[in-house]
C-alpha positions as CSV (number, residue, x, y, z in Angstrom):
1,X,0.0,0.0,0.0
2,X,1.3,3.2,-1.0
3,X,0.8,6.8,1.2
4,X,-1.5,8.9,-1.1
5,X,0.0,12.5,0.7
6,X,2.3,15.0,-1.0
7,X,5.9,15.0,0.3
8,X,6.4,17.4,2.5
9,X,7.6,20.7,1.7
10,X,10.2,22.5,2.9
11,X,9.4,25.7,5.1
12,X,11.5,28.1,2.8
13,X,10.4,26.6,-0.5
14,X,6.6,27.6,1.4
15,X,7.4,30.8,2.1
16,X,8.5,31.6,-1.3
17,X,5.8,30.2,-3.1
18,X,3.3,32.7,-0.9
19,X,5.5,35.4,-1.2
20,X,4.7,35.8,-4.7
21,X,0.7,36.2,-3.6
22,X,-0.6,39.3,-3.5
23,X,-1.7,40.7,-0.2
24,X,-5.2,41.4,-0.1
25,X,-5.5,45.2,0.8
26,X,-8.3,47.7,1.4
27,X,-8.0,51.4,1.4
28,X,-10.5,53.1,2.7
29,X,-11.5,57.2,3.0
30,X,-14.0,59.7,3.5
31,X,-12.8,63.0,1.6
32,X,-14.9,65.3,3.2
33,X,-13.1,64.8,6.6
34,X,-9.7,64.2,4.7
35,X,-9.4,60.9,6.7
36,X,-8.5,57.1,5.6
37,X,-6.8,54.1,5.9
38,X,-5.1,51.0,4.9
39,X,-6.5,47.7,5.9
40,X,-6.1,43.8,4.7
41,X,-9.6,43.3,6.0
42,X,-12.4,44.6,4.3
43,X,-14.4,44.9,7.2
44,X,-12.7,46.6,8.9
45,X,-11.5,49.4,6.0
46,X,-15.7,49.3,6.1
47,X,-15.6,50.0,9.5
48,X,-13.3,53.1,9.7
49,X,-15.7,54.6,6.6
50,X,-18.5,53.9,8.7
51,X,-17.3,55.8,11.9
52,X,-15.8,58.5,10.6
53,X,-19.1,59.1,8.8
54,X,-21.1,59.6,12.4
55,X,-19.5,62.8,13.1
56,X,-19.7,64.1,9.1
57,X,-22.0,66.6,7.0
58,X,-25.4,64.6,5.6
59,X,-24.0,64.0,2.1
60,X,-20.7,63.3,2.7
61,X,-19.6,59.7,1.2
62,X,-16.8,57.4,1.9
63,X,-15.5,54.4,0.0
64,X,-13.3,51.2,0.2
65,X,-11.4,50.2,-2.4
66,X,-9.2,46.6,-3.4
67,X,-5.7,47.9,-4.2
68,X,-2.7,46.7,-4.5
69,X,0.7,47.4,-3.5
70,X,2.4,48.6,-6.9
71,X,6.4,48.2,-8.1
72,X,6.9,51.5,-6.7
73,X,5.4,51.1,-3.5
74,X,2.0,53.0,-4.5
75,X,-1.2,51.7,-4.6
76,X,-2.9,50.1,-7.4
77,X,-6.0,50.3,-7.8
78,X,-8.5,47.5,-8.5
79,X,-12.2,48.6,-7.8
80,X,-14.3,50.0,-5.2
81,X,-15.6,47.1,-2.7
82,X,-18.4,49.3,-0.9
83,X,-19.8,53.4,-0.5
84,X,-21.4,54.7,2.3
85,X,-23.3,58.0,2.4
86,X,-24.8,59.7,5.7
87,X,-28.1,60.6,4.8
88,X,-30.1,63.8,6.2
89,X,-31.7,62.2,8.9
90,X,-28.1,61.1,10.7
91,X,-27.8,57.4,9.5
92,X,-25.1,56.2,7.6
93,X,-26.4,54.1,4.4
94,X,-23.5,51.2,3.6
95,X,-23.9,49.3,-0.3
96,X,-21.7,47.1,-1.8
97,X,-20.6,47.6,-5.3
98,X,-18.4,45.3,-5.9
């Protein structure tokens, strides 16, 4: 009977195979209050949009956006993931467009 599992692989030959993966990363910002942020979780780049949109105008919009880290250490952009608006009555409304 023969074992059916991969050989194992070696911890640096790991490491450089997920080295070449991109990093999954968020930036998020609400313009009106000239504030944002970096995240690698979308939920919470949603987040800081979110609560930095309880203490701004009614109209003011924020978004999150996938980007990625470019060959000279800028962003790239790949798309917005979400928008929030605060509305006139005080709530913040959240939708995905992604």
């Amino acid at each position: 009977m023969t074992d059916s599992r991969s050989e194992p692989v070696p911890l640096a030959a790991l490491r450089a195979a997920l080295a070449h993966r991109p990093r999954r990363l968020y930036v998020w910002d609400v313009p009106p209050l000239r504030t944002g942020g970096v995240s690698d979780d979308a939920a919470r780049a949603a987040l800081g949009v979110l609560e930095a949109l309880r203490d701004a105008p009614a109209g003011a919009e924020g978004t999150v956006r996938r980007v990625a880290l470019g060959m000279q250490c800028d962003y790239v952009d790949l798309g917005e993931v979400g928008r929030a608006r605060r509305a006139a009555d005080g709530q913040v409304v959240w939708w995905p467009t992604a």
